[in-house]
N, C-alpha and C positions, 0 to 999 in steps of 0.2 A: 530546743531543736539543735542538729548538731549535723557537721558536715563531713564526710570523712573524706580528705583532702592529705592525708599520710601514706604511710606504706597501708596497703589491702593483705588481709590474711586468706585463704583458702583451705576446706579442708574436703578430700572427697574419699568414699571406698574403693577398694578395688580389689577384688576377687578371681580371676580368670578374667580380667578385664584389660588384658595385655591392648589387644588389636584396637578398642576403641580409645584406650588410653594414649596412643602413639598419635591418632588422630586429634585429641583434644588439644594435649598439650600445646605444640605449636602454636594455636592461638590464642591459650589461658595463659601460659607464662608470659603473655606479654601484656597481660591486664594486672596478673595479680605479683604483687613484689614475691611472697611467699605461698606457695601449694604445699599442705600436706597432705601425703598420699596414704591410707591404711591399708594396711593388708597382711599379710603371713608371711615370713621368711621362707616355705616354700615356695610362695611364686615366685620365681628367677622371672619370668619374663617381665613380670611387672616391674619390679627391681631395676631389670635392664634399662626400661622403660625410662625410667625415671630416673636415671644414672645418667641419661643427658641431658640434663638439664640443673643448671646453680642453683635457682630459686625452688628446685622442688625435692622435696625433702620425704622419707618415709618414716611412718609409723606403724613399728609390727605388734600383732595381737594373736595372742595363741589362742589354739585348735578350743579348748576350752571355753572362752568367749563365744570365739564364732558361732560354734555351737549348740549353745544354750538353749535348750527345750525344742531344737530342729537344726537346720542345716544351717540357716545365717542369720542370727540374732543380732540384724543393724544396730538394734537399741545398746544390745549390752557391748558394742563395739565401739559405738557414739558414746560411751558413758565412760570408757576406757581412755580415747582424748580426751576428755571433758577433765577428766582426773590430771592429764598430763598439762592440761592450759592453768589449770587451778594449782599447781607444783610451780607452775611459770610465774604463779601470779600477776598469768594474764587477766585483761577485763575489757576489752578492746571489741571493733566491729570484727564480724568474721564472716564468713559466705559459706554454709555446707550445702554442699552439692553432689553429683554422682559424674562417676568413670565415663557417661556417655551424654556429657554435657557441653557445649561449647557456648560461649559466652559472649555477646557484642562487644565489637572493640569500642565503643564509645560507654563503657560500665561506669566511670568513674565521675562521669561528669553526670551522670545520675543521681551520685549519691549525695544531693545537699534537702539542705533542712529535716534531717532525720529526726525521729522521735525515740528515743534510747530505750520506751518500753512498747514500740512496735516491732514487727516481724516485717519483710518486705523481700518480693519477687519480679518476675517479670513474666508472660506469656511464654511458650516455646512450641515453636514449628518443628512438626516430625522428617529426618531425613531418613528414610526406610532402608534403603539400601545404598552398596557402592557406587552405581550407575546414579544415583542422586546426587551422592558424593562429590562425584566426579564435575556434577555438572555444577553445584551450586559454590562447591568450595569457596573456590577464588572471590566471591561478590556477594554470596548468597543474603546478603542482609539489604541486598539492592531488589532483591526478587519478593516476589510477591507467593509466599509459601503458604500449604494450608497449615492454621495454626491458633491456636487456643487465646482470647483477649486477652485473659489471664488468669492467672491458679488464685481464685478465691480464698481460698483454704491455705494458699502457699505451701504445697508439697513438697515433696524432700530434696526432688532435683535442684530447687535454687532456694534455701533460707538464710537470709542475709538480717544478722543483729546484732547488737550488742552484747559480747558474753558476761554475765553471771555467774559465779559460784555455786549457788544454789542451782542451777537446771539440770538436769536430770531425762534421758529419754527412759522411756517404757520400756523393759527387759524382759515383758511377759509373753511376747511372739517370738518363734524362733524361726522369723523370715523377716525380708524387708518390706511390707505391705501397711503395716500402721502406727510402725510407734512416729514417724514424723509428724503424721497426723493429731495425735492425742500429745504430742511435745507442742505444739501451737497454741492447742486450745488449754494448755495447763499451765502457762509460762508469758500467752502475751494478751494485752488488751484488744489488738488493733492487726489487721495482716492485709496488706498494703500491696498495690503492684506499681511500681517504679516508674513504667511508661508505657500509655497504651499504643506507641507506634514502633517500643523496640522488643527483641526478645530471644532465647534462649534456641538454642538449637540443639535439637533431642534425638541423639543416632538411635534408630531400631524401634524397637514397638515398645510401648511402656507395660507395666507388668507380666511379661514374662520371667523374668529372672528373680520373682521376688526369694525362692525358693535356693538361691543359686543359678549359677551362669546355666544354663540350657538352649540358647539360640545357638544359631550358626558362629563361628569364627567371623568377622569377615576381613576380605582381602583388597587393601586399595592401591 
């Protein structure tokens, strides 16, 4: 069992995912030592985004990747880092997550007696819009939100493991809908949720964008 009690890594995508991205950060870069962000050197906004802040670093992926057999092939994008931690001869815990994630600030005192060949999550409450934003920001993990006990499956908004050499996402969707899915069940024994009284905070509705960004902007 193993405690991870060092610097935390992060890594999430981000695609036309400026507006929520400005939102997360604020209170991810102060859980996690290091965010990497992926994305495309044409999105300037994201870029911007992520230009204020030290601990958050980007990773660009061409148009090619992206779009392998459709408009956003997460898998063959995930597999793209995967290449670049395995160059690092990284082997370290790591958290993947998504652009419209925000994280409890008490994550780290979660993470003891881990199992180096499990998989582990936590629940997440939906905040649908700015007007929830608005209200929940400041405290919202005091509030009593509607909200999932937790991701059985551990889906792709928060998988938090041990990385490997060997792992590999699925590159045979050209959307983001399943390869998180089929990387769990082909990679871990065990998939785990961290704590049943804390949990992630999920701006917007979940699958729409599997396809690429298509919701509104939004504006807080």
């Amino acid at each position: 069992m193993a405690t991870v009690n060092k610097k935390l890594i992060s890594a999430l995508i981000s695609l036309n995912y400026s507006d929520f991205l400005d939102l997360v950060l604020p209170f991810n870069t102060k859980i996690f030592d290091t965010i990497y962000v992926i994305t495309a050197k044409y999105d300037k906004e994201c870029i911007e985004v992520c230009s204020k802040y030290k601990n958050v670093k980007t990773f660009f992926v061409d148009d090619e990747v992206i779009k392998k057999l459709g408009n956003f092939n997460k898998g063959a994008m995930w597999n793209a880092f995967f290449d670049f931690l395995i160059s690092q001869n990284f082997n370290d815990w790591i958290c993947l997550t998504d652009s419209d994630i925000i994280f409890p600030p008490d994550l780290k005192s979660l993470l003891v007696n881990l199992d180096d060949n499990s998989l582990y999550s936590l629940g997440r409450a939906f905040c649908q819009n700015e007007n929830q934003f608005r209200r929940y920001a400041p405290e919202w993990h005091n509030h009593s939100m509607k909200r999932y006990t937790h991701a059985t499956n551990c889906i792709g908004y928060m998988q938090l493991f041990k990385f490997k050499s060997h792992m590999r996402m699925s590159e045979s969707f050209g959307h983001g809908g399943k390869s998180d899915h089929i990387f769990v069940k082909q990679h871990f024994r065990k998939c785990t949720c961290l704590h049943d009284k804390y949990y992630c905070v999920h701006l917007g509705a979940t699958g729409t964008n599997w396809h690429g960004r298509h919701s509104r902007k939004w504006k807080v």
